[in-house]
C-alpha positions as CSV (number, residue, x, y, z in Angstrom):
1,X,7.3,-11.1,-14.4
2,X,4.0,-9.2,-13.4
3,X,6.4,-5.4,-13.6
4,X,5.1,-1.4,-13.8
5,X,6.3,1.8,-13.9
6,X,5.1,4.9,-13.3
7,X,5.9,8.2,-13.7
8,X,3.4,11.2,-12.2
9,X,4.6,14.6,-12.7
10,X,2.4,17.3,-11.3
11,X,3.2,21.1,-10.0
12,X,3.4,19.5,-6.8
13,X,5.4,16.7,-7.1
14,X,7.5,14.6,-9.2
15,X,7.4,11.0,-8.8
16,X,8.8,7.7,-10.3
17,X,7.7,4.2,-9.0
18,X,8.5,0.8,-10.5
19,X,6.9,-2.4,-8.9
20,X,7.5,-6.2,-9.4
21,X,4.6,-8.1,-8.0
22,X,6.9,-11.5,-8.2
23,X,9.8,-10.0,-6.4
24,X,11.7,-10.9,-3.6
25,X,10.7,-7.7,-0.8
26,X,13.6,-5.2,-1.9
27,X,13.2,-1.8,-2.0
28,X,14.7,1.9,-2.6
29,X,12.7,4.2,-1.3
30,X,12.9,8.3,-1.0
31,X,9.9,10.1,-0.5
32,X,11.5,13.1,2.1
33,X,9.3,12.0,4.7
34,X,11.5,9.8,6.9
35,X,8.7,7.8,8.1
36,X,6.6,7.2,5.0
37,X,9.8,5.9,3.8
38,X,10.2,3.2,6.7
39,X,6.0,2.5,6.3
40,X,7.3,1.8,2.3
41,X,10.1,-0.7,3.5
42,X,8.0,-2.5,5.7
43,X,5.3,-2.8,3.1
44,X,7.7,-3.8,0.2
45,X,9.7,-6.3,2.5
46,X,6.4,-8.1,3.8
47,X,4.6,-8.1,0.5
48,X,7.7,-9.4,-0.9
49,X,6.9,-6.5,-3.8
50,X,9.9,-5.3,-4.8
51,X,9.1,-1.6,-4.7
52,X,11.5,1.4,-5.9
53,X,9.9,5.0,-5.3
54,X,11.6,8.2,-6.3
55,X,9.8,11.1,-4.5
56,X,10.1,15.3,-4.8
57,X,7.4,16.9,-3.5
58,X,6.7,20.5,-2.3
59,X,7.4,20.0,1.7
60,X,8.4,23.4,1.8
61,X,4.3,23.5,1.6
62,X,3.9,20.7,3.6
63,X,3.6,16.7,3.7
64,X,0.0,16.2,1.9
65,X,0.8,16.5,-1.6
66,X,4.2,14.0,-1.0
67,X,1.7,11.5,1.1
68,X,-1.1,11.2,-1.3
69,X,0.9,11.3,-4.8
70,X,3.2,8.2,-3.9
71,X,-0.1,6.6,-2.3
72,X,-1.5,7.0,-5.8
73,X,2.1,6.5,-8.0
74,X,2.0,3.0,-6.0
75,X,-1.5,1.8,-6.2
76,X,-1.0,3.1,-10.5
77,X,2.0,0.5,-10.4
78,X,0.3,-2.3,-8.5
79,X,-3.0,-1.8,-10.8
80,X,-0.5,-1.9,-14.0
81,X,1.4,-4.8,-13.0
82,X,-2.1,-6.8,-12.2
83,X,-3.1,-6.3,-15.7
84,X,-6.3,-8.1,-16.8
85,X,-5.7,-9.6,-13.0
86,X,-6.1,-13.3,-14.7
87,X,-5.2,-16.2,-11.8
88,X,-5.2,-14.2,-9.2
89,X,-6.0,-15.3,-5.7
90,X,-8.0,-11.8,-5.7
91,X,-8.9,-11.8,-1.8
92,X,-6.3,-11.6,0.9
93,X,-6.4,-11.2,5.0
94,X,-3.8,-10.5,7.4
95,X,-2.9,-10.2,11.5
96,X,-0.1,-8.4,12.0
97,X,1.1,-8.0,15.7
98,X,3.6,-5.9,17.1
99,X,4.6,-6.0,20.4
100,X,1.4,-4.6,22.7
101,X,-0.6,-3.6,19.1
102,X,-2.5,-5.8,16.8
103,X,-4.1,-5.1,13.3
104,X,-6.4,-6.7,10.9
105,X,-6.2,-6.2,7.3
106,X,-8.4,-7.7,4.5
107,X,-8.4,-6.6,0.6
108,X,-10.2,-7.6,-2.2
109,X,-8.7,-6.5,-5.4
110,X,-11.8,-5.8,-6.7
111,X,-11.8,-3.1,-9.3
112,X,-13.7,-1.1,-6.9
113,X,-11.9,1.1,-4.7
114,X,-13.4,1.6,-1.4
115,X,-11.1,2.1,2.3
116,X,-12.5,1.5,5.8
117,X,-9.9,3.0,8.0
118,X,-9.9,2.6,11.9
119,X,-7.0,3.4,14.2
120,X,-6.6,6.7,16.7
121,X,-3.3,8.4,16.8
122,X,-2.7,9.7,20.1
123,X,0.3,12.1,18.6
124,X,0.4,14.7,16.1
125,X,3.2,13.6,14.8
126,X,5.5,10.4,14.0
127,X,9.2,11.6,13.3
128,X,8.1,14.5,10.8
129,X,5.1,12.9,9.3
130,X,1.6,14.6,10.1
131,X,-0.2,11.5,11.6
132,X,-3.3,13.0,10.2
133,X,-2.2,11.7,6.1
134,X,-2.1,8.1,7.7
135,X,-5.4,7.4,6.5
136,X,-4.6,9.5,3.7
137,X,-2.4,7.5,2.1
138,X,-4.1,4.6,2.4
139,X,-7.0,6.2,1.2
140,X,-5.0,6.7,-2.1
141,X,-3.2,4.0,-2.6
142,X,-7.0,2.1,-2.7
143,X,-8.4,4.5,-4.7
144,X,-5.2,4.2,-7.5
145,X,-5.0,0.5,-7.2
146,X,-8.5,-0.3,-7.5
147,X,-8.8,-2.5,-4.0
148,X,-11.5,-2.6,-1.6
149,X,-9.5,-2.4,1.6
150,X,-10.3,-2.6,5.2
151,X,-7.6,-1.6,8.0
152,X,-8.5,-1.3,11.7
153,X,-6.0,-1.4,14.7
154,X,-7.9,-3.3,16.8
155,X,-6.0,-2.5,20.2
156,X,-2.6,-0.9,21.1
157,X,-0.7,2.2,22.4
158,X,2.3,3.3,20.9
159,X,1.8,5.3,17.7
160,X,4.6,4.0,16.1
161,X,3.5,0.4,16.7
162,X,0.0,1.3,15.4
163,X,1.4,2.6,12.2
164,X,3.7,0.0,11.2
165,X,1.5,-2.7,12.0
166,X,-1.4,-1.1,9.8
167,X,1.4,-1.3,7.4
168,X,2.4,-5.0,7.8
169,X,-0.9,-6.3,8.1
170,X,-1.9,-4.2,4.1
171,X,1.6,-5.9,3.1
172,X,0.8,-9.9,3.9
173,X,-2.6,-9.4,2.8
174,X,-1.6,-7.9,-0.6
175,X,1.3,-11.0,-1.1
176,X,-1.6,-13.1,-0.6
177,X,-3.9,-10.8,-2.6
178,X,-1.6,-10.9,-5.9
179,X,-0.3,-14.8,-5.6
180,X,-1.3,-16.5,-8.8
181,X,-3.5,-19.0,-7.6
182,X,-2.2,-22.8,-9.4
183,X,-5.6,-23.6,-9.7
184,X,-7.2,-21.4,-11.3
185,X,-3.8,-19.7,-13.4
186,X,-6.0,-19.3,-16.6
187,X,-8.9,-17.5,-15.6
188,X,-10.1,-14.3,-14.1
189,X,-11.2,-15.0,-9.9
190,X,-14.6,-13.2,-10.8
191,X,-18.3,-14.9,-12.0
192,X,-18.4,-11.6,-14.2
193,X,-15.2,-12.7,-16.0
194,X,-13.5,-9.2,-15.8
195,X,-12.4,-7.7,-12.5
């Protein structure tokens, strides 16, 4: 079983995620942020990455700190659990539509960390969540897990829709992303032979 955990403890926040790339989708999930929590579900429940993620964060400050330590607690785990990423599929693409929106996600679980990021929000705000560490997060959960990863909401009009789709679409592309490909189970998807 490809497993991590990790534990980040900073001034900020205090954070505890454990991962199981060949899981089954479940997931307990408290971050404080209602939303981020339901963007969490949906990722862990598509990905079929079992995901636990124990957040305290300073809220009383504001969201930022909470959004972009799990984004990096999760892409620590994911990294961790990939190990030496031997067998790998490595490169994974996605569609996710929800009702009048549609997003495209591709990833390459590269080693080299790199987000483009393209979807307007229309509202400040989604439940409590500052639409503004959207991008944010995804920004650092790519930086933390090492993946190149390309997310645009190509059309659509309710906020909520554009979110969780964004979400979907990074979850089936990971599952694809972190299969163990039967052909190639013994070596590392790379000419380089490291990743």
């Amino acid at each position: 079983m490809r497993t991590a955990t990790v534990q980040r403890q900073t001034s900020e926040t205090s954070i505890e995620v454990e991962v199981n790339l060949d899981g089954t989708g479940t997931y307990q999930v408290s971050t404080g942020i209602g939303f981020l929590d339901h963007m969490l579900e949906q990722l862990s429940r598509h990905s079929l990455i079992d995901l636990t993620v124990t957040t305290k964060g300073d809220l009383h400050v504001d969201q930022h700190h909470t959004t972009e330590d799990t984004g990096i607690a999760i892409g620590e785990a994911v990294a961790k659990a990939l190990g030496d990423k031997k067998g790998i599929t490595r490169y994974g693409h996605a569609y996710a539509p929800m009702d009048e929106t549609l997003t495209r996600c591709a990833l390459d679980i590269s080693g080299r960390p790199w987000l483009v990021f393209k979807a307007d929000f229309g509202t400040p705000r989604l439940g409590e969540w500052d639409t503004e560490l959207i991008e944010h997060w995804f920004h650092s959960f790519a930086q933390a897990a090492g993946i190149t990863l390309h997310v645009e909401n190509l059309y659509g009009s309710n906020n909520h829709h554009i979110v969780e789709s964004c979400y979907k679409a990074l979850a089936r592309a990971l599952r694809v992303a972190v299969e163990i490909d039967p052909r190639k189970a013994d070596s590392i998807p790379s000419t380089k032979g490291m990743l």
